[in-house]
C-alpha positions as CSV (number, residue, x, y, z in Angstrom):
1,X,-13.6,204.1,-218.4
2,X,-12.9,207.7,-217.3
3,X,-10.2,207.6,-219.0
4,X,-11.1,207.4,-222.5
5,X,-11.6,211.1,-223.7
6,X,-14.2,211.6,-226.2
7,X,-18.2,210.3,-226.3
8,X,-18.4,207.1,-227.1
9,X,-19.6,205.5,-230.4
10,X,-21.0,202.3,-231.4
11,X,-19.1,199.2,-230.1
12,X,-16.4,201.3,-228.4
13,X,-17.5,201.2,-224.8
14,X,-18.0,197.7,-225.8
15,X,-14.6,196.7,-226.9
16,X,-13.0,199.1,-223.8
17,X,-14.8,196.7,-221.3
18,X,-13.4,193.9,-222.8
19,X,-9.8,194.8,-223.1
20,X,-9.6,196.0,-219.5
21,X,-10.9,192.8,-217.9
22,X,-9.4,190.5,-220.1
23,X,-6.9,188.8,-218.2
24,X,-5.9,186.8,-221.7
25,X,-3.8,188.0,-224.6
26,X,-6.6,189.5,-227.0
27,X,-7.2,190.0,-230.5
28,X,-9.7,192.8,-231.4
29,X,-10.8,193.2,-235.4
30,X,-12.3,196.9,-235.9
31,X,-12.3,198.7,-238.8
32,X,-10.4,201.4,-239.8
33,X,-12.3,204.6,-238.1
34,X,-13.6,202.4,-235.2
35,X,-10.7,204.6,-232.8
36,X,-8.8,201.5,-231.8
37,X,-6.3,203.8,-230.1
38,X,-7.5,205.7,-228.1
39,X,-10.5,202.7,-226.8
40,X,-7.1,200.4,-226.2
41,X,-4.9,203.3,-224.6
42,X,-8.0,204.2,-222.2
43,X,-8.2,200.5,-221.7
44,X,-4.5,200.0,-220.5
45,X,-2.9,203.3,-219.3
46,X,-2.0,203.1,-215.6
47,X,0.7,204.0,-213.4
48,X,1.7,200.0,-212.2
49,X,1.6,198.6,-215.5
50,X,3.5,200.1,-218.8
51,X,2.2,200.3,-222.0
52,X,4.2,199.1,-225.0
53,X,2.5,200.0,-228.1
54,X,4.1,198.7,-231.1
55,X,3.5,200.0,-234.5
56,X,5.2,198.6,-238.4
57,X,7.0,201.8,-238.6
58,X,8.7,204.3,-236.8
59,X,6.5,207.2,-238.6
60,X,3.3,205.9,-237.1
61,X,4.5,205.3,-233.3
62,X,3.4,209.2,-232.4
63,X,-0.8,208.2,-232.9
64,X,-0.8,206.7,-229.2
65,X,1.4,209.6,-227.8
66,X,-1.1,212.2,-229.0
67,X,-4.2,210.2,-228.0
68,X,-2.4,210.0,-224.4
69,X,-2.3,213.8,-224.2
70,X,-6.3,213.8,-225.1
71,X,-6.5,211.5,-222.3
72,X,-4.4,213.3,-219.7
73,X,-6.2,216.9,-220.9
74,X,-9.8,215.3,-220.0
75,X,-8.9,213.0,-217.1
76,X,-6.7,216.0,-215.5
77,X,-4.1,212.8,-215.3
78,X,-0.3,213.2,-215.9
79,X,0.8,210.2,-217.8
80,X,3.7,210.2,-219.3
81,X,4.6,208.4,-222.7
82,X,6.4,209.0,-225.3
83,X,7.5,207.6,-229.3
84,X,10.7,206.1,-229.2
85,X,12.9,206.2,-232.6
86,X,16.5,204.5,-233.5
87,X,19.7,205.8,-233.5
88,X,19.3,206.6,-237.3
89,X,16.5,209.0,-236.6
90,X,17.9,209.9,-233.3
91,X,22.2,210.6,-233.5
92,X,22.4,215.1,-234.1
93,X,25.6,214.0,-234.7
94,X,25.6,211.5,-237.2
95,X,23.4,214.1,-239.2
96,X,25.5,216.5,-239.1
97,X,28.5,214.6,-240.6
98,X,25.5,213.1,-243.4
99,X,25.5,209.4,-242.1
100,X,22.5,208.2,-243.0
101,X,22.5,204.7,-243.0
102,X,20.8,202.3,-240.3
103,X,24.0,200.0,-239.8
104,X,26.1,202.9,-240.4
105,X,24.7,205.3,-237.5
106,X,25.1,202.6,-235.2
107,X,28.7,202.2,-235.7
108,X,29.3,205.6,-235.7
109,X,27.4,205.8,-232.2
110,X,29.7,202.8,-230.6
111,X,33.2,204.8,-231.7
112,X,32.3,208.2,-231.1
113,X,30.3,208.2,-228.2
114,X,33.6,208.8,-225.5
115,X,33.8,212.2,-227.4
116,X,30.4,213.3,-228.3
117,X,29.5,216.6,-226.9
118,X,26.0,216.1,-227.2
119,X,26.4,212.8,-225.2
120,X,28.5,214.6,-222.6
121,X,25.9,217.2,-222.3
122,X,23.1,214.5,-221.4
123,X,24.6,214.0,-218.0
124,X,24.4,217.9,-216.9
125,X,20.9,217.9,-218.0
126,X,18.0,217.5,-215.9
127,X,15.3,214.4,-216.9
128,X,12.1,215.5,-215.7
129,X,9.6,214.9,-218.2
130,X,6.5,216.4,-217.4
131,X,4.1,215.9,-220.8
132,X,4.0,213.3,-223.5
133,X,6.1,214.1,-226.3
134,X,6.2,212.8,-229.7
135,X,9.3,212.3,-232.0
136,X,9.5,215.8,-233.3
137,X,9.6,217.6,-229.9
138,X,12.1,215.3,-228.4
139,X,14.5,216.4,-231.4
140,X,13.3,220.0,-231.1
141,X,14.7,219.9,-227.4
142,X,17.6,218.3,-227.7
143,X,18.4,220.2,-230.3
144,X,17.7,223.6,-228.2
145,X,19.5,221.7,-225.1
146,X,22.4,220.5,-227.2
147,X,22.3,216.9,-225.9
148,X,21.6,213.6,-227.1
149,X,17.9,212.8,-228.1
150,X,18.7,208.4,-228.5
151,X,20.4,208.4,-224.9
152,X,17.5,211.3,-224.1
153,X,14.8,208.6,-224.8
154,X,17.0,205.8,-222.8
155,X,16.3,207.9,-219.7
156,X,12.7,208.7,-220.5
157,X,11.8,204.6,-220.1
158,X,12.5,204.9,-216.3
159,X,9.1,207.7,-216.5
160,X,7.6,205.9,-219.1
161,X,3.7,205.1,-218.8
162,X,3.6,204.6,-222.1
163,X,6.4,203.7,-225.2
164,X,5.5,204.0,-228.4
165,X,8.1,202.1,-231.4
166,X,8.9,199.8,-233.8
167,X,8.0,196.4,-233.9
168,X,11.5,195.7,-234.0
169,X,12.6,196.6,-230.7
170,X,9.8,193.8,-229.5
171,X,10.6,190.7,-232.0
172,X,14.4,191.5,-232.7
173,X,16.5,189.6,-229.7
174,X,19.4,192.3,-230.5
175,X,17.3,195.1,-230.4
176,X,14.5,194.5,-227.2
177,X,17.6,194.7,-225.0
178,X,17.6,198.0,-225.1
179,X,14.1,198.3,-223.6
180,X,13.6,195.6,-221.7
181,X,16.7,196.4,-220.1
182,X,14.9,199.3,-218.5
183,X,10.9,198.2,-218.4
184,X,10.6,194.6,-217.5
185,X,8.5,193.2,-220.0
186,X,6.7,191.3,-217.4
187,X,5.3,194.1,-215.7
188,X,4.3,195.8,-219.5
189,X,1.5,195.2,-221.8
190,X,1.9,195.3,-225.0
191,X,0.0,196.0,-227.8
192,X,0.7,195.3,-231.3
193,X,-1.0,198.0,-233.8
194,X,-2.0,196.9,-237.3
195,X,-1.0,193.4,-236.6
196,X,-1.4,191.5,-239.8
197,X,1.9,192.6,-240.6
198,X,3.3,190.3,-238.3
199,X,3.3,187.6,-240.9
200,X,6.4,189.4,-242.0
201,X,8.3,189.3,-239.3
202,X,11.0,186.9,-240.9
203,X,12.8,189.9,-242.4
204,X,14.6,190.6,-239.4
205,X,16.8,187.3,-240.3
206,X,16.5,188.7,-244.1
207,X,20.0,190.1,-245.8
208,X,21.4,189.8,-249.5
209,X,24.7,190.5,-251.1
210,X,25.4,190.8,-254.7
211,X,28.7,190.3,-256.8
212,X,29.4,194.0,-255.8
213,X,29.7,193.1,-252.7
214,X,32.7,190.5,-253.2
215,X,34.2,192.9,-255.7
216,X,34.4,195.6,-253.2
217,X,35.7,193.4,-250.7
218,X,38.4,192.4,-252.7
219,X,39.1,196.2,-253.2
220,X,39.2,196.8,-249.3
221,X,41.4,193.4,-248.9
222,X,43.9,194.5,-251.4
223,X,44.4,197.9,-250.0
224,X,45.4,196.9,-246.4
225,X,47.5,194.4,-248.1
226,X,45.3,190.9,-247.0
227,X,45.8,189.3,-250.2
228,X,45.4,186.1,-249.1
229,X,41.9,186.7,-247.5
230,X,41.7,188.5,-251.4
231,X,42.4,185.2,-253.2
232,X,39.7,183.5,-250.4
233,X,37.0,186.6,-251.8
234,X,37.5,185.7,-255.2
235,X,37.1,181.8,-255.4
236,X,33.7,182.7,-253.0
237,X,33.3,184.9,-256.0
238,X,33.6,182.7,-258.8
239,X,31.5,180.6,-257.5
240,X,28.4,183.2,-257.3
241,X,29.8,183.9,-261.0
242,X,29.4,180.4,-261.6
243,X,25.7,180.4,-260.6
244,X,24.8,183.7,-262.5
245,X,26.2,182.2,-265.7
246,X,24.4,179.1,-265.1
247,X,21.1,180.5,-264.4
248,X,21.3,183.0,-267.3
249,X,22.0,180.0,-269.8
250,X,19.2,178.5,-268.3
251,X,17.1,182.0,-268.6
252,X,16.3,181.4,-264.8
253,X,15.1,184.9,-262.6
254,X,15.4,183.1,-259.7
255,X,16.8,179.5,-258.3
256,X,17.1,178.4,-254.6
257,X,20.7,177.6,-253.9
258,X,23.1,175.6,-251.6
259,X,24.3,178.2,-249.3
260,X,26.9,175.5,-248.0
261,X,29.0,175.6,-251.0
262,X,30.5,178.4,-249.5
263,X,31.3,176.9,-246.0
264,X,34.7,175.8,-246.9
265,X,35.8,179.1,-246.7
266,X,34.2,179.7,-243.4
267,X,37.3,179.6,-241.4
268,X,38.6,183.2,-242.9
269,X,35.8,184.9,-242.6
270,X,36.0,186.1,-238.7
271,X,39.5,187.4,-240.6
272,X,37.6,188.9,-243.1
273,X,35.0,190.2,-240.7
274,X,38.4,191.9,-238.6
275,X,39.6,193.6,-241.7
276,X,35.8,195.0,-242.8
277,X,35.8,196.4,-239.3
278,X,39.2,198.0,-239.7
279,X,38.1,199.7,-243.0
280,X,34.9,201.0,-241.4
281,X,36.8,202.7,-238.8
282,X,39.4,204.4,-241.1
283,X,36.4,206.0,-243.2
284,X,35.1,207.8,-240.3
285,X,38.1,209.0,-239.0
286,X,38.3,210.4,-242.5
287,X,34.7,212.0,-242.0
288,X,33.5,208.9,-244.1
289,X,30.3,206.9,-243.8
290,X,31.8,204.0,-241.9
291,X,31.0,201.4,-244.7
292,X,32.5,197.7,-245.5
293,X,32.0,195.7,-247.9
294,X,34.1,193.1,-246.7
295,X,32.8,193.5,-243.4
296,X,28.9,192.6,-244.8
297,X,29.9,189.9,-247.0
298,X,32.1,188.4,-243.8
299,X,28.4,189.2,-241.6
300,X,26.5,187.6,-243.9
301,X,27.3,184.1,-244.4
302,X,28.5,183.9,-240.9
303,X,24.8,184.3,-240.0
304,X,23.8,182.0,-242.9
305,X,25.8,179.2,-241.9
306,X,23.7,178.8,-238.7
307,X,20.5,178.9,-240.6
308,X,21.8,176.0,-242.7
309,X,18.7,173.3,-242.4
310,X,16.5,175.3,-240.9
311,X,13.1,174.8,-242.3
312,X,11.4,178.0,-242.8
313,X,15.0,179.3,-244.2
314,X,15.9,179.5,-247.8
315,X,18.5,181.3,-249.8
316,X,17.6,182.7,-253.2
317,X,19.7,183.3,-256.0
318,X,18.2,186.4,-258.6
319,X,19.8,186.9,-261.2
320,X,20.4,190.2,-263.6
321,X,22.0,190.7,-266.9
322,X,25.0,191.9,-265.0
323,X,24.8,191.1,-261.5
324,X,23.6,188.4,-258.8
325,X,22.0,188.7,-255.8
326,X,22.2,186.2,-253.0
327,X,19.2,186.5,-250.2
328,X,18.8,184.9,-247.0
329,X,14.8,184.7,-246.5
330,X,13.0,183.8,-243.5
331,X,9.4,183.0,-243.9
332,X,8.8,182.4,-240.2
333,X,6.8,184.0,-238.2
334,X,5.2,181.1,-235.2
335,X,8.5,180.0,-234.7
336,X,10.0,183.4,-234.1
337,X,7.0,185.3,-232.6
338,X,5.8,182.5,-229.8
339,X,8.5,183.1,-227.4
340,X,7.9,187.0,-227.7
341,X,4.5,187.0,-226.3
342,X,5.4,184.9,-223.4
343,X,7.5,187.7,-221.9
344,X,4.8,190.4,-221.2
345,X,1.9,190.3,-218.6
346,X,-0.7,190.2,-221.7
347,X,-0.7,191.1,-225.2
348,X,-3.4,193.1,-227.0
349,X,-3.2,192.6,-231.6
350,X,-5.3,195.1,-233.0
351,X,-6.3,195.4,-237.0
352,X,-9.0,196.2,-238.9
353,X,-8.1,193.0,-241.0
354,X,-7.6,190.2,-238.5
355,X,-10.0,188.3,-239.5
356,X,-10.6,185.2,-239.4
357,X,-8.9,185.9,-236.3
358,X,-7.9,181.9,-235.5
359,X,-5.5,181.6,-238.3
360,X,-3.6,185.1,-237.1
361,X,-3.5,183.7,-233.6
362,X,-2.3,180.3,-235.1
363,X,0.4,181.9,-237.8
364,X,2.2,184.7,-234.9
365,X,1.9,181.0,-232.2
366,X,-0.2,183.3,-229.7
367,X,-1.5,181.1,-227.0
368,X,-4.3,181.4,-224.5
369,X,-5.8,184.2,-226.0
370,X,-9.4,185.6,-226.8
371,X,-10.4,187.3,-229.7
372,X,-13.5,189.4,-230.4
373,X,-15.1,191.5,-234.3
374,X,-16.6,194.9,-233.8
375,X,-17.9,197.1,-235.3
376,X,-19.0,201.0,-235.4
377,X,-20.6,203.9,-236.8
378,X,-19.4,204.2,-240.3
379,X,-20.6,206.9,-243.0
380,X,-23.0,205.8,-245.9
381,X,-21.3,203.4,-248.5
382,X,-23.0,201.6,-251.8
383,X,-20.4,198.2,-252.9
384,X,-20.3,196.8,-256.1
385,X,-19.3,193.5,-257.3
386,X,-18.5,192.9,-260.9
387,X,-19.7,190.1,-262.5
388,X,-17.6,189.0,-266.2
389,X,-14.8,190.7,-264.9
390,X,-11.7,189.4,-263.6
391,X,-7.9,189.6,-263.7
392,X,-7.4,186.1,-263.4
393,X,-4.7,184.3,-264.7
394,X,-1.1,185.2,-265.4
395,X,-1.5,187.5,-268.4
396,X,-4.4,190.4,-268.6
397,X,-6.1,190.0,-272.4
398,X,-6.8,192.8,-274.1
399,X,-10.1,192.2,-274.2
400,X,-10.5,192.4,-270.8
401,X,-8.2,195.6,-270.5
402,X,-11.1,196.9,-272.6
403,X,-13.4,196.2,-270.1
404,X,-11.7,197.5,-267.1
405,X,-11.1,200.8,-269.2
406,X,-14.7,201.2,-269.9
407,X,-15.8,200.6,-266.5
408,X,-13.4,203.1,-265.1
409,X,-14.4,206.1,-267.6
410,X,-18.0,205.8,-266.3
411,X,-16.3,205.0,-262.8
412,X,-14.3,208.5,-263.6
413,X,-17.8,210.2,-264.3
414,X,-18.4,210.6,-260.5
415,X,-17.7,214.4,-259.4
416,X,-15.9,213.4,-256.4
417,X,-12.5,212.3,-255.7
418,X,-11.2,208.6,-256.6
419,X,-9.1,205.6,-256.2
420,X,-8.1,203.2,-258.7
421,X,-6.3,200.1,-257.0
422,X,-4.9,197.8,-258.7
423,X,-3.8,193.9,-258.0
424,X,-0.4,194.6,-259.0
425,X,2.4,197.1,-260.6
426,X,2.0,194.8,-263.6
427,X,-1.6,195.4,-263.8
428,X,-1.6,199.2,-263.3
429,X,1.2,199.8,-265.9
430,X,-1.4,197.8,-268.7
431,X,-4.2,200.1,-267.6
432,X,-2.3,203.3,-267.5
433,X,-2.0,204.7,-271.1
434,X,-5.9,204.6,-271.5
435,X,-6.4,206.0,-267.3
436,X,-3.8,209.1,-269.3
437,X,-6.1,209.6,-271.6
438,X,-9.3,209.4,-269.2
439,X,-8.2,211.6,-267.0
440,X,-6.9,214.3,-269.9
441,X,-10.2,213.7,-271.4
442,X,-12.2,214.7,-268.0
443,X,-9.8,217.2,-267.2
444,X,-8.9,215.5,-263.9
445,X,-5.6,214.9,-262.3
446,X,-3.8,212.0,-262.2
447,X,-1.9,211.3,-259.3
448,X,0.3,208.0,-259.8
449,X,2.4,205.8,-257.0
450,X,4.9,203.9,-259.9
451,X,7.7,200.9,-258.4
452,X,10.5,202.3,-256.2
453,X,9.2,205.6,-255.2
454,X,11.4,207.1,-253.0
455,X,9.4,208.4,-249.9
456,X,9.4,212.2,-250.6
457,X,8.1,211.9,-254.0
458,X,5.4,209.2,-252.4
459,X,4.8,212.4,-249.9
460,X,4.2,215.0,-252.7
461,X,2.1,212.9,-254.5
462,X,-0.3,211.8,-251.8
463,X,-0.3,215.9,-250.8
464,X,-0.8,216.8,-254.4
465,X,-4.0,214.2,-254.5
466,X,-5.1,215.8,-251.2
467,X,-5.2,219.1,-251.8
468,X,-5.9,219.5,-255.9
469,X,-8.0,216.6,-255.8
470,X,-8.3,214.0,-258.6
471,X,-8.1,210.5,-259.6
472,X,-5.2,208.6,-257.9
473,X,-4.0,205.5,-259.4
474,X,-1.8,202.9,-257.0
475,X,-1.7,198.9,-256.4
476,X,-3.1,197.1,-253.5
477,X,0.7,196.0,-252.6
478,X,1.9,199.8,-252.0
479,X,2.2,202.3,-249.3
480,X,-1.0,204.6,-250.5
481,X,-3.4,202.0,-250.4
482,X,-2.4,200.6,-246.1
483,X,-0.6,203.7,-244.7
484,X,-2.6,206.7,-246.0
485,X,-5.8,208.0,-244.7
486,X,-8.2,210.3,-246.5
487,X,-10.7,211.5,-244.7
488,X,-14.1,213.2,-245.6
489,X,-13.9,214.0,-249.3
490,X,-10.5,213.7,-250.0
491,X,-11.8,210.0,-251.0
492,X,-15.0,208.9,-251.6
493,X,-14.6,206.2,-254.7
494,X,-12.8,203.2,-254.8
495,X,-12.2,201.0,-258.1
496,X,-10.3,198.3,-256.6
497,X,-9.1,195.8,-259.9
498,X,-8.5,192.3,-259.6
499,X,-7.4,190.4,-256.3
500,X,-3.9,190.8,-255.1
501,X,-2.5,187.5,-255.0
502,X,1.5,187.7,-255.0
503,X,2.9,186.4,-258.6
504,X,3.0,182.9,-258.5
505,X,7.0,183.2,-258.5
506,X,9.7,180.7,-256.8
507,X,9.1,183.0,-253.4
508,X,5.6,182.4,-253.6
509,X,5.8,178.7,-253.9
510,X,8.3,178.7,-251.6
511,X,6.2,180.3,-249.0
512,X,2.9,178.3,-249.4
513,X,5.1,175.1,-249.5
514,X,6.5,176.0,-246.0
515,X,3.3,177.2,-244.8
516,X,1.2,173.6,-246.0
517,X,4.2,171.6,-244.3
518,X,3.5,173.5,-240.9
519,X,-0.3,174.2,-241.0
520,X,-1.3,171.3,-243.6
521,X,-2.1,171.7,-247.4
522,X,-5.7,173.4,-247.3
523,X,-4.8,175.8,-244.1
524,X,-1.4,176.3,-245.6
525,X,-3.0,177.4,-248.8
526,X,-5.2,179.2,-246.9
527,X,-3.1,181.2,-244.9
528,X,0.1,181.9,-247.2
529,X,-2.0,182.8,-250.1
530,X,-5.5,183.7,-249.8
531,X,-5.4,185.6,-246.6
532,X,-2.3,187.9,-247.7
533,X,-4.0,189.5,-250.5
534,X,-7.5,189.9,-249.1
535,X,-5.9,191.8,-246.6
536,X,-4.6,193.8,-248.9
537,X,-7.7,194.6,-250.7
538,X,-9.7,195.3,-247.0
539,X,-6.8,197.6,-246.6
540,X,-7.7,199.5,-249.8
541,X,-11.0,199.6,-249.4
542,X,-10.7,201.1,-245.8
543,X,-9.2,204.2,-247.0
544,X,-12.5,205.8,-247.9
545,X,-14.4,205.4,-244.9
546,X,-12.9,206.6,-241.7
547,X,-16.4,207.8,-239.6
548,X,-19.7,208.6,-239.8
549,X,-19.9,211.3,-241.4
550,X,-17.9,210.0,-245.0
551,X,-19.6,208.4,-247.4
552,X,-17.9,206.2,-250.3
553,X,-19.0,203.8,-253.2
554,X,-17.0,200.8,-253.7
555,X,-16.4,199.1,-256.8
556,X,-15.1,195.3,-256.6
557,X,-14.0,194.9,-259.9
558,X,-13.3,190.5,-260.1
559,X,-16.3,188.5,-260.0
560,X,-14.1,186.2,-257.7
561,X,-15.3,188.6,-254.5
562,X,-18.7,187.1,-254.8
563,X,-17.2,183.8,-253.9
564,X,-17.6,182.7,-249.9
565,X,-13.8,182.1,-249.7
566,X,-13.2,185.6,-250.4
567,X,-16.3,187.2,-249.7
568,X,-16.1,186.3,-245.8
569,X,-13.0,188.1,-245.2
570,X,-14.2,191.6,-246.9
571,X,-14.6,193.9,-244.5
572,X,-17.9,194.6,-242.6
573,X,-18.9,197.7,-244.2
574,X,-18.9,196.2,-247.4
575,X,-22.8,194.9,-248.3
576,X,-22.0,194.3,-252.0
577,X,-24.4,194.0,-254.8
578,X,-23.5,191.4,-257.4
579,X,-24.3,193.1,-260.8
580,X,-23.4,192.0,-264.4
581,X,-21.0,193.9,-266.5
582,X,-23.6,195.2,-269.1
583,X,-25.3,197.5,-266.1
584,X,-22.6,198.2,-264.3
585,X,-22.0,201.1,-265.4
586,X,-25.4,202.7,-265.0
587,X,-25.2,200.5,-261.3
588,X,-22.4,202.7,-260.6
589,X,-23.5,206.3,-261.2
590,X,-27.1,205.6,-259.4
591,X,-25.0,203.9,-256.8
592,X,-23.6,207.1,-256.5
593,X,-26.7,209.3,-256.8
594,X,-27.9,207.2,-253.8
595,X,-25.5,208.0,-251.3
């Protein structure tokens, strides 16, 4: 308790008493703002037990570094923790010669190490960390001490009290080595932040290659002179050709395929795999990005063949006008994730959409655990639902377009800054010419996340909306909608539209079909389908209110929210009041005036 270094708030000295004498794995549902960091942290931090704090990406892993230094500036403590990044983010030198790439940076690492001077310098350097430090001050000295910041960090996890990183370094067998090597993980706890993303976990067994791929390989084969590992490429080839043409006659997007039609040719492909490695290592002795295209293709069905059978496993042929891609996709996550949780003294999953908390604990195979909702001090909110309006079915009418347009211009009325979230891409593209001419018409801004946004533009955007202020238009299924946070007025209306179920496409079925032939067909359903996208739409609607002194209206714009299966796994804050879509506009703007 005197660790935790603010006042406490509603339900936080709570929760904080029941993470520290928990002996059992835990999973605590809060909502976003309830200061699940720092309550956790203050719960955990000690000098006999390491904390592992696992976040979804490496950009969020400094939060628990910076709440340890509030806790060591009011406590007078000196624990010392720090975020942990991968060699991509990590290797001076590898930026300095622009190689970029995850796989790529690795490589480079292995084969240049002997002779890196900014390895060589690590071992005159004296380790003697004496403060927390997050990502950017690690590079900043390393960069002022000339000496590796990756093999920096490795040393730093003898001092650690606390490691903050990607969830990958916990769930990936080839990548927890390199931490567990060092901290036991059965003298850590561990706590896994935002962890309804678990679910995805699979993608670490997730690859693709696409015709491209065999046609460079060829390339590569036929310059060393392998041409009969060349003629092996080319009959794999043909046969992906073969699928493409078939699936194309057929006007099929996507089609599960036999990934054993390709084993026959498995015997070349550790040859294959030798050459791909050769070729990688002549590119960056020419200053090169140590690429192979024979090398990946070799990689890849080398790791699919041992999947073959496995339930849970399916490879997926896409095709495009001029190209095919072939995906290995692992919808696990039980069957991956149970083992994981065994290793460490107890595990703490934290979210402020983990509920109903039994089916997370079921779908990541956590045993012997306790779970526990609570709640806090939020600012003043007014919800909405909609009722005779809904995006229901595959298609949105026209008609119904209508409505949601004339909804949002009274929505857009609000002086304040708003959110329009949408179910899908699909969705917001049918809505945006008439949003244009809204928000021309109001003389707002219109600040738009569109499909494949590279993350800088993502990064201007969101700091364009921040600081100009406006109406920001984004789906439920991007980044700006989970992984942003807008406090005080930067937000303070939310329109979400529909409910964002994934498209019912061959992954889709594929998923719920593996999920109802583990957990049985109404929890399978349940869990694959229905649980996924009201997540998603918590997510969005926690954007708006991160403490007590926000406030926020929130429009649910399906009628389907009022029904219990969906209703029940809204977020606590949300009180809606069901209202027909002839007053809902007028609802809205006294709504508003209310708050």
């Amino acid at each position: 308790m005197r660790y935790f270094p603010y006042s406490f708030r509603k339900g936080q000295e709570e929760a904080l008493r029941f993470i520290a004498k928990s002996q059992e794995n835990l999973c605590i549902d809060a909502p976003t703002g309830f200061g699940k960091t720092p309550v956790i942290l203050s719960a955990l931090i000690n000098k006999s037990h390491p904390v592992i704090w696992a976040v979804r990406t490496g950009n969020e892993a400094d939060r628990p570094v910076e709440e340890l230094k509030e806790i060591n500036k009011v406590s007078k403590k000196k624990f010392f923790g720090f975020s942990f990044r991968g060699k991509r983010d990590m290797c001076l030198a590898a930026r300095e010669r622009g190689i970029l790439e995850t796989d790529s940076v690795a490589y480079f690492c292995r084969t240049f190490r002997a002779k890196c001077p900014y390895y060589e310098n690590l071992r005159y350097y004296t380790i003697n960390p004496t403060r927390p430090l997050i990502y950017s001050e690690i590079i900043q000295i390393c960069r002022e001490a000339k000496v590796c910041p990756y093999y920096l960090q490795r040393e730093f996890l003898y001092h650690a009290d606390l490691v903050s990183l990607s969830y990958n370094y916990i769930v990936h067998p080839g990548m927890s080595w390199v931490i567990r090597g060092i901290i036991p993980f059965k003298a850590c706890y561990l706590v896994v932040d935002e962890a309804h993303n678990l679910r995805l976990v699979g993608n670490i067994n997730s690859d693709q290659i696409t015709l491209n791929t065999f046609k460079n390989s060829m390339r590569e084969l036929d310059e060393v002179g392998e041409l009969e590992l060349k003629a092996v490429v080319l009959e794999m080839m043909e046969i992906a050709e073969k699928i493409h043409r078939n699936m194309l006659g057929n006007k099929e997007e996507e089609r599960v395929i036999d990934i054993g039609n390709f084993a026959i040719y498995a015997e070349y492909l550790p040859d294959i795999k030798k050459v791909g490695e050769f070729v990688r290592r002549r590119r960056l002795d020419e200053g090169k990005a140590p690429r192979s295209s024979s090398y990946h293709l070799a990689s890849f069905f080398l790791d699919s063949f041992e999947f073959i059978g496995k339930d849970g496993i399916s490879f997926i042929a896409t095709a495009e006008p001029n190209n095919l891609i072939i995906e290995r996709w692992d919808m696990r996550s039980a069957e991956i994730l149970r083992d994981v949780w065994r290793q460490f003294r107890k595990c703490v999953f934290c979210s402020g959409t983990l509920k109903p908390v039994e089916a997370f604990a079921e779908t990541i195979g956590l045993e012997d655990w306790k779970g526990k909702s609570f709640t806090t001090e939020l600012g003043k909110c007014r919800s909405l639902i909609i009722k005779g309006l809904s995006t229901r079915g595959e298609e949105l009418s026209k008609e119904e377009v209508e409505k949601y347009i004339e909804l949002i211009e009274t929505f857009t009325e609000i002086d304040a800054n708003l959110a329009i979230f949408s179910a899908s891409y699909r969705i917001q593209n049918g809505l945006l010419p008439s949003l244009k001419k809204i928000a021309k018409n109001k003389g707002k801004r219109l600040y738009i996340e569109r499909q494949g946004m590279q993350g800088d533009k993502a990064r201007e955007i969101l700091d364009g909306f921040k600081e100009n202020g406006g109406i920001l238009v984004a789906p439920m299924t991007g980044r700006f909608a989970e992984g942003a946070d807008f406090p005080g007025k930067e937000l303070e209306g939310i329109f979400i539209v529909g409910i964002p179920f994934e498209r019912m496409t061959l992954r889709t079925k594929l998923y719920i079909e593996y999920y109802k032939r583990v957990y049985g067909e109404d929890k399978g359903w349940y869990y694959s389908y229905v649980i996924p996208a009201m997540h998603r739409a918590s997510q969005a609607l926690g954007r708006a209110l991160r403490s007590k002194d926000d406030r926020a209206l929130f429009v649910l714009g399906d009628e389907r929210y009022c029904e219990k299966i969906y209703s029940r796994l809204l977020p606590s804050f949300i009180k809606p009041e069901v209202v027909g879509f002839n007053e809902a506009g007028k609802r809205m703007i006294d709504a508003w005036e209310l708050l």
